[in-house]
DRENDO-1510 file (C-alpha; in Angstrom, 1 decimal, always signed):
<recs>
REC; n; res; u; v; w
REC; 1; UNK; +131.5; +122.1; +170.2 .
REC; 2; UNK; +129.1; +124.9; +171.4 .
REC; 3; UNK; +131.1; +127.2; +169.4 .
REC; 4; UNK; +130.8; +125.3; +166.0 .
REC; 5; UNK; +127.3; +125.1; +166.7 .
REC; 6; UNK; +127.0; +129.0; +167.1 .
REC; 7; UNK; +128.8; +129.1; +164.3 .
REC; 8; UNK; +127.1; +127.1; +162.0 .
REC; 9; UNK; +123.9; +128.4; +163.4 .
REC; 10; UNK; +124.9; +132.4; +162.7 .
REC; 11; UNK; +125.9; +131.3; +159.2 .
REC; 12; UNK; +122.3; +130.0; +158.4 .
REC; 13; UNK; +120.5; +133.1; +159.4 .
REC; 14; UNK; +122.9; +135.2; +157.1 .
REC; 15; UNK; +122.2; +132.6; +154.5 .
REC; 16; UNK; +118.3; +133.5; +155.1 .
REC; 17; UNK; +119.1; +137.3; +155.2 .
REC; 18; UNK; +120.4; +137.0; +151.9 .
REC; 19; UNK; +118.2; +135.1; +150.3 .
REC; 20; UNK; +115.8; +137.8; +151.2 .
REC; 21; UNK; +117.7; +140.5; +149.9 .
REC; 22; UNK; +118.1; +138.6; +146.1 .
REC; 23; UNK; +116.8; +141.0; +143.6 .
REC; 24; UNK; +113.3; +139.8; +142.5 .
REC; 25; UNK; +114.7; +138.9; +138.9 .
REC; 26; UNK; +116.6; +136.3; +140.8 .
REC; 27; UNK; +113.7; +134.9; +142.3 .
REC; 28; UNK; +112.2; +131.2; +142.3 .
REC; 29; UNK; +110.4; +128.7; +144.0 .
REC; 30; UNK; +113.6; +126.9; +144.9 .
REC; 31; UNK; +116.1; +128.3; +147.3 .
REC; 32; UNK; +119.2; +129.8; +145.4 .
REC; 33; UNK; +121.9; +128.1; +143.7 .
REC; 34; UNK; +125.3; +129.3; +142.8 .
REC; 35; UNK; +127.3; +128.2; +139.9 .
REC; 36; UNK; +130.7; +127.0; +141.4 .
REC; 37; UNK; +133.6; +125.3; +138.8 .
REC; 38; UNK; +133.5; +121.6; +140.2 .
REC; 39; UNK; +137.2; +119.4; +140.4 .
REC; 40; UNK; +137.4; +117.0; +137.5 .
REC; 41; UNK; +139.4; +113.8; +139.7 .
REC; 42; UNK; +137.8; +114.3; +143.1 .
REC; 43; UNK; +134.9; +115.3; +141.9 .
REC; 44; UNK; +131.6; +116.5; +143.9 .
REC; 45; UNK; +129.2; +114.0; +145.0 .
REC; 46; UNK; +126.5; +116.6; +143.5 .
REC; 47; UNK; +126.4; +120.1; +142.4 .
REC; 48; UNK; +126.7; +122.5; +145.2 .
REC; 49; UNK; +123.0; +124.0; +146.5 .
REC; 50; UNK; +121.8; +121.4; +144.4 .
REC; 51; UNK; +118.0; +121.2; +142.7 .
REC; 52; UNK; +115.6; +118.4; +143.2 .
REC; 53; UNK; +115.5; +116.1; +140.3 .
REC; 54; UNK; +118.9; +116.6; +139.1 .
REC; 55; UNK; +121.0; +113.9; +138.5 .
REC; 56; UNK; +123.6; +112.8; +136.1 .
REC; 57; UNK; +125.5; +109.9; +134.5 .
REC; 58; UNK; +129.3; +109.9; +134.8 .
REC; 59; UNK; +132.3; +107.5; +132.5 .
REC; 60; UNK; +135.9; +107.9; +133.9 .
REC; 61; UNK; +138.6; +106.5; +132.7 .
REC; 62; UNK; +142.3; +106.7; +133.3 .
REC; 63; UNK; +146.2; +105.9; +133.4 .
REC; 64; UNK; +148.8; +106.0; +135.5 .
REC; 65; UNK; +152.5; +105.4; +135.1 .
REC; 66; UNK; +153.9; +103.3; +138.4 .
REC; 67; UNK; +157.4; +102.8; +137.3 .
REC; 68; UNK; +156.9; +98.8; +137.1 .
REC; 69; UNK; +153.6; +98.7; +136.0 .
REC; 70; UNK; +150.9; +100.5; +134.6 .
REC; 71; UNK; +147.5; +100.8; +136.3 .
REC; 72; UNK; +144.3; +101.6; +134.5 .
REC; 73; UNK; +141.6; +102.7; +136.1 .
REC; 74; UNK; +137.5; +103.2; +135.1 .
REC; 75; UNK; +134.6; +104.2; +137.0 .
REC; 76; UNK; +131.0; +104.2; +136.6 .
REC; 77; UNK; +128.9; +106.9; +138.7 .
REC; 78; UNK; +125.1; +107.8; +139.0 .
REC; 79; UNK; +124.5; +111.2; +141.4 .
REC; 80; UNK; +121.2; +112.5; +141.7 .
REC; 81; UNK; +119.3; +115.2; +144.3 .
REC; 82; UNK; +116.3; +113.5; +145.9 .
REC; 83; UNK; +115.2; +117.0; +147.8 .
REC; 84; UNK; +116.8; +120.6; +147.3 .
REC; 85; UNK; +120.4; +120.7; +148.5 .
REC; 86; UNK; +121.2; +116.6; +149.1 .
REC; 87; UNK; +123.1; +115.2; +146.6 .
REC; 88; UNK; +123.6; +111.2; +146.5 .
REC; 89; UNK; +126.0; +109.0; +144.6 .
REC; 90; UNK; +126.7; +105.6; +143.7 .
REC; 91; UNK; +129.7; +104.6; +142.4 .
REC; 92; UNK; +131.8; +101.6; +141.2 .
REC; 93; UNK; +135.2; +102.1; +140.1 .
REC; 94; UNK; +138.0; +99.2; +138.8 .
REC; 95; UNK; +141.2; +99.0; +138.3 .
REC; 96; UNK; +143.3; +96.4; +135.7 .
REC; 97; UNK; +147.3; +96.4; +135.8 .
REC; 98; UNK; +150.0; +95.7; +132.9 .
REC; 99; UNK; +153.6; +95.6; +133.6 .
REC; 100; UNK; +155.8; +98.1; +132.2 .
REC; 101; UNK; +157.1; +97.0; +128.3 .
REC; 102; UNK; +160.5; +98.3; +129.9 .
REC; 103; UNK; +160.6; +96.7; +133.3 .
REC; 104; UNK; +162.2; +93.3; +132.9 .
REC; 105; UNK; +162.5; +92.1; +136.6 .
REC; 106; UNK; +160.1; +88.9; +137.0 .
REC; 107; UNK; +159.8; +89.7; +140.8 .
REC; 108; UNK; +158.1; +93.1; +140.5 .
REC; 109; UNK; +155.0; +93.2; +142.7 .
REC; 110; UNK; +152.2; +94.2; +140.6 .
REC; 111; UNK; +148.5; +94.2; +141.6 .
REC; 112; UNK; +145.9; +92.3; +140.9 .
REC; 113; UNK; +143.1; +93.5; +138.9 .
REC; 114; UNK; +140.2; +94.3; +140.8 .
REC; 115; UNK; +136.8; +96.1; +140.9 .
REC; 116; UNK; +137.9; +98.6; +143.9 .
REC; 117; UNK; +135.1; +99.1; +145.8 .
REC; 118; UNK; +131.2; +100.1; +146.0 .
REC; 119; UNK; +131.1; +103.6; +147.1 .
REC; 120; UNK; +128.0; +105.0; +148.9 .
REC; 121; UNK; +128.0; +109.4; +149.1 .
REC; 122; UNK; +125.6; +111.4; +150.7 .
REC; 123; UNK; +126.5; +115.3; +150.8 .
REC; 124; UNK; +124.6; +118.6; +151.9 .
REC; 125; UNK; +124.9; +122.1; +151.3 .
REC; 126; UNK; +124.3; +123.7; +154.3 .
REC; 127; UNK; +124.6; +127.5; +153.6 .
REC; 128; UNK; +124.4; +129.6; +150.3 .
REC; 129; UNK; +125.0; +133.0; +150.6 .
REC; 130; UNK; +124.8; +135.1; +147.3 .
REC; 131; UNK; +126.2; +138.0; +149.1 .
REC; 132; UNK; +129.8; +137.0; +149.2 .
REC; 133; UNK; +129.1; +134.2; +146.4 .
REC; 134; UNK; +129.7; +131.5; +148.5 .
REC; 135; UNK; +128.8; +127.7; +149.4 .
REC; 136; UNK; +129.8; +125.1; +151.8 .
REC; 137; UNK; +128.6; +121.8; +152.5 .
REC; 138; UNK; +129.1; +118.3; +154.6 .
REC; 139; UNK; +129.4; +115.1; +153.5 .
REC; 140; UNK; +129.7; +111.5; +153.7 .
REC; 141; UNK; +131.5; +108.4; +151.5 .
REC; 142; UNK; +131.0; +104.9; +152.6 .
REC; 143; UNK; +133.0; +102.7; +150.7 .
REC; 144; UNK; +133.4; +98.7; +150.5 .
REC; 145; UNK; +136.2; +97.8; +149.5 .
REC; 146; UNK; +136.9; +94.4; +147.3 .
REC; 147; UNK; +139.1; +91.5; +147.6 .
REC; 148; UNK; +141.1; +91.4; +144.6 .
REC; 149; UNK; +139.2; +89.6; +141.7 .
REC; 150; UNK; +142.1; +86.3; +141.7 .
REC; 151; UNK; +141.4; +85.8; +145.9 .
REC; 152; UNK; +137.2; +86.1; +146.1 .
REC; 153; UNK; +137.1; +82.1; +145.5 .
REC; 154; UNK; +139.6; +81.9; +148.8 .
REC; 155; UNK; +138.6; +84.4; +150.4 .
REC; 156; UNK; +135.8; +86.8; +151.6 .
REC; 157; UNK; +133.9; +89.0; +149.4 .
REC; 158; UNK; +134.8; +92.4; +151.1 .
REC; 159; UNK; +138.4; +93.1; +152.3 .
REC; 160; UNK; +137.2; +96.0; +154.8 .
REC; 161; UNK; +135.1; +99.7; +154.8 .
REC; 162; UNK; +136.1; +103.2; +154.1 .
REC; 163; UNK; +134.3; +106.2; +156.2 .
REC; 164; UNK; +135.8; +109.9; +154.1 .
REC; 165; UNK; +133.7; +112.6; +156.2 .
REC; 166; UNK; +134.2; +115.7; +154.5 .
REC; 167; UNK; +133.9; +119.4; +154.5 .
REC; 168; UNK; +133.8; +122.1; +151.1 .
REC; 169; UNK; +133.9; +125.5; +150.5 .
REC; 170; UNK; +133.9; +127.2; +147.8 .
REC; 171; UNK; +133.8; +131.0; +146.4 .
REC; 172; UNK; +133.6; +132.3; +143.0 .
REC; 173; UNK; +135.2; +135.7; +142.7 .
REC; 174; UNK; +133.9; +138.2; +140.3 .
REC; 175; UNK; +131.7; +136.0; +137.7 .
REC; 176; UNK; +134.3; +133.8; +136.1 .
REC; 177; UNK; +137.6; +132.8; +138.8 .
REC; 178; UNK; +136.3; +130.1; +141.1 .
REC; 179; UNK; +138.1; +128.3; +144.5 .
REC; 180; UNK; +137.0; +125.1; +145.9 .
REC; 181; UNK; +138.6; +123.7; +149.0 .
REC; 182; UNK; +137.5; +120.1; +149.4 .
REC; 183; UNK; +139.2; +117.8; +153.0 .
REC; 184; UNK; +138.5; +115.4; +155.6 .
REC; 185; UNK; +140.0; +111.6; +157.5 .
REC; 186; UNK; +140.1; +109.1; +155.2 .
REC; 187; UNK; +139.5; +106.1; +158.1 .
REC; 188; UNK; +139.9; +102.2; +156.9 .
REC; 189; UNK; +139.2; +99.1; +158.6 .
REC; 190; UNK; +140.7; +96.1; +157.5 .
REC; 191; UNK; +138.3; +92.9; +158.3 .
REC; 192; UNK; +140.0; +90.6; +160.2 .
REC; 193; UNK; +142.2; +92.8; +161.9 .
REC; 194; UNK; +142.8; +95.4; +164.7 .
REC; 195; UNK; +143.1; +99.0; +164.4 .
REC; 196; UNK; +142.0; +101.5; +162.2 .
REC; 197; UNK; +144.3; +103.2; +159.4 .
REC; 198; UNK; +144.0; +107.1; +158.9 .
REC; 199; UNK; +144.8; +109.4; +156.2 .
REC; 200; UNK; +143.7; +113.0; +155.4 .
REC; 201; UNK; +143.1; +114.6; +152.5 .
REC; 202; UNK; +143.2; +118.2; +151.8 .
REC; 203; UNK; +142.3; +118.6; +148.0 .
REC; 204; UNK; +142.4; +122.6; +146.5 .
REC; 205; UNK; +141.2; +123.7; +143.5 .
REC; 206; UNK; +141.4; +126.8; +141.1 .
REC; 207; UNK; +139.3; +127.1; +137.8 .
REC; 208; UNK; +138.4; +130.1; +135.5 .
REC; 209; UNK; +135.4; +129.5; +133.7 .
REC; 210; UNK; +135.3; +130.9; +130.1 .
REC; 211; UNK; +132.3; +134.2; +130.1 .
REC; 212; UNK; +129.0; +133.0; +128.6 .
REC; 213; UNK; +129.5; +129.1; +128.9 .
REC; 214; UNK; +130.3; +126.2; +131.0 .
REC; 215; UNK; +133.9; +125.5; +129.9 .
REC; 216; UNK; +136.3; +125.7; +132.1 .
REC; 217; UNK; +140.6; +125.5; +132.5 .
REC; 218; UNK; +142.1; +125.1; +136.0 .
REC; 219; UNK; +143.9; +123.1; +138.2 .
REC; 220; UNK; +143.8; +120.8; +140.9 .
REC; 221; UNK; +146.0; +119.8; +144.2 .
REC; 222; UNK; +145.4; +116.2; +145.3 .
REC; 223; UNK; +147.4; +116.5; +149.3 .
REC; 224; UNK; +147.3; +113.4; +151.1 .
REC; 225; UNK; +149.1; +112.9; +154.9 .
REC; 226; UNK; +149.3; +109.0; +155.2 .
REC; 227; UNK; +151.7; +107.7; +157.9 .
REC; 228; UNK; +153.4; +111.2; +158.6 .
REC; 229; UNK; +153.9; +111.5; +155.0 .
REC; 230; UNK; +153.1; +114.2; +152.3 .
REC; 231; UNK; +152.1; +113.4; +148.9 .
REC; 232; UNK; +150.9; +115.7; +146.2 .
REC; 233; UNK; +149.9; +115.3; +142.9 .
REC; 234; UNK; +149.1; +119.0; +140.3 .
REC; 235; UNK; +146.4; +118.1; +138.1 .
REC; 236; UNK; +145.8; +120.6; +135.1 .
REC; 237; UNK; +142.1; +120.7; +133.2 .
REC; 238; UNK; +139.8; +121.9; +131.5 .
REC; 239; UNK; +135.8; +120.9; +130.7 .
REC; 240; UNK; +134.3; +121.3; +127.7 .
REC; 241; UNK; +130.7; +121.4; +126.7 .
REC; 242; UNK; +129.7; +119.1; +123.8 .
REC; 243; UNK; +126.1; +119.2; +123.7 .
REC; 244; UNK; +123.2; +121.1; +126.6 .
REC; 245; UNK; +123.6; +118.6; +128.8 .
REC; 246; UNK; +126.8; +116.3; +127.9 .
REC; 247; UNK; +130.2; +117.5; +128.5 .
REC; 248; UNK; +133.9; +116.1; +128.5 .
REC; 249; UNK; +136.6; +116.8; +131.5 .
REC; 250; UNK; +140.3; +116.0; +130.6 .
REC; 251; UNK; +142.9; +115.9; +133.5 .
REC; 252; UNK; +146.7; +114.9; +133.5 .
REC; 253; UNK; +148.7; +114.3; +137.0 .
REC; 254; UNK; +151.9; +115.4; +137.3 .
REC; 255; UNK; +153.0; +113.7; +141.1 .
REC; 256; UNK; +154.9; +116.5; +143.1 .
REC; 257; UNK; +156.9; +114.1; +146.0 .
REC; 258; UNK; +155.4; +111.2; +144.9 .
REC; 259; UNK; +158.2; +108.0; +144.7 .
REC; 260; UNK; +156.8; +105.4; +142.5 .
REC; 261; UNK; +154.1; +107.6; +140.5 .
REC; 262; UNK; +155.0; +109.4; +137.6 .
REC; 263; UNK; +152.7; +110.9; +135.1 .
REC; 264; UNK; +148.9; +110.1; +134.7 .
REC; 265; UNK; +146.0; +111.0; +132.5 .
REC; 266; UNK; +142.2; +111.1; +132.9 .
REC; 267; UNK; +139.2; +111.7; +130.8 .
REC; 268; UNK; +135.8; +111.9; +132.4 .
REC; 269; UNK; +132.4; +111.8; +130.1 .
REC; 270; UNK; +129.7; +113.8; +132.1 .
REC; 271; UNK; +125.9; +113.3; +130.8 .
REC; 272; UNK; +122.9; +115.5; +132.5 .
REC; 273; UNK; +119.5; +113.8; +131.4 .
REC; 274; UNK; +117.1; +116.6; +131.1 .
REC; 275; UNK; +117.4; +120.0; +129.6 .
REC; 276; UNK; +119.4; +122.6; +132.1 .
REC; 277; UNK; +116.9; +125.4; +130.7 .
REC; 278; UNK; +115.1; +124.9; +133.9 .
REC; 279; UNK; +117.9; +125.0; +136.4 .
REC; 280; UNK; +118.7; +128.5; +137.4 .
REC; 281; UNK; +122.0; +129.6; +139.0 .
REC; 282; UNK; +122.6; +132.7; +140.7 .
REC; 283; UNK; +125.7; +134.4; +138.8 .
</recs>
């Protein structure tokens, strides 16, 4: 532990250093942000370094192809930056379900619909450091997960709580190739009984963001470990800018080991309120 603390604590003053050292054309009264490509499905709970005042509206909505059924899932998200470098979010996604027009087995197991849970995200970038255009930060999701809508009359609102500490990293290379490394426990508890269920998650990302703009094309690895088992799921996209401060993300899945997944599609509608004039980047 000592050690991660040295750590930590030699990577702040370098961060200071730095920020000294930025040229003075580079210079504001806010510590410095760098532009980093942000993961389209597991997305950020706030812009990395982020500003005070920013915040921003996000629509998901997807589908995925479970062999017997089909699951459809939407989200509604609100993430803004009380103070320079916390981000917050609040988040409510649900999910409906709709059997497959070519599975005709009356005993297939499908869901229930249900609004999925009412996730709470707090995350902090802890270091910037211009010189080697990098960022890293900590976080937090709380989420609360719901009884499926057909069992709240019989049964109790919440069916148990999700704790996802997690760490990211990320680097842009030259001005226009950019890595993100996103991971951390995924712990549940189940009201109403013992034990705690564990996953990890270990989600990579690579993105090359077109010269001049804020479009984007990459790709993104989705690795989960749950019960001594590997799943992965590739996830191509691209971002594209509609309007200042509005902007469109499109994501298919393509499940690597996955059993009982096969493809998937998702389309996320981004909205900034507030001109991004003001917000300046480091590039």
């Amino acid at each position: 532990m000592k050690y991660l603390l040295f750590i930590v604590a030699a990577l702040a003053c370098f961060t200071t250093t730095a920020q000294h050292h930025t040229p003075d054309s580079t210079r504001t009264d806010r510590p410095v942000k760098l532009e980093h490509a942000e993961p389209l499905y597991i997305d950020l709970i706030r812009d990395l370094g982020a500003h005070k005042g920013e915040k921003e509206w996000n629509i998901g909505a997807g589908m995925t192809d479970n062999l017997t059924y089909d699951r459809y899932n939407f989200l509604v998200e609100y993430e803004w930056a009380p103070i320079d470098r916390l981000g917050l979010e609040i988040e409510v996604p649900f999910s409906l379900y709709s059997r497959n027009v070519k599975d005709r087995n009356p005993a297939t197991n499908q869901p229930s619909d249900r609004i999925e849970s009412l996730k709470l995200a707090a995350q902090y970038t802890f270091l910037v450091a211009p010189q080697i255009n990098t960022s890293l930060a900590l976080g937090k999701i709380t989420e609360f997960e719901f009884t499926d809508i057909d069992k709240i009359r019989e049964d109790r609102l919440f069916k148990g709580i999700l704790f996802n500490p997690f760490f990211v990293a990320a680097k842009r290379w030259g001005s226009d190739f950019h890595t993100l490394i996103y991971t951390g426990p995924r712990l549940f508890r189940h009201f109403g009984h013992s034990g705690i269920e564990t996953e990890y998650e270990i989600n990579t990302s690579f993105h090359y963001m077109i010269p001049h703009s804020r479009n984007f094309v990459g790709i993104e690895f989705n690795k989960e470990f749950v019960h001594g088992r590997f799943d992965m799921v590739m996830r191509p996209q691209m971002r594209l800018v509609i309007h200042e401060n509005l902007m469109v993300g499109i994501v298919s899945g393509i499940p690597i080991s996955r059993e009982n997944e096969r493809l998937s599609s998702f389309v996320r509608l981004i909205y900034e309120p507030g001109s991004r004039k003001n917000r300046r980047y480091m590039h």
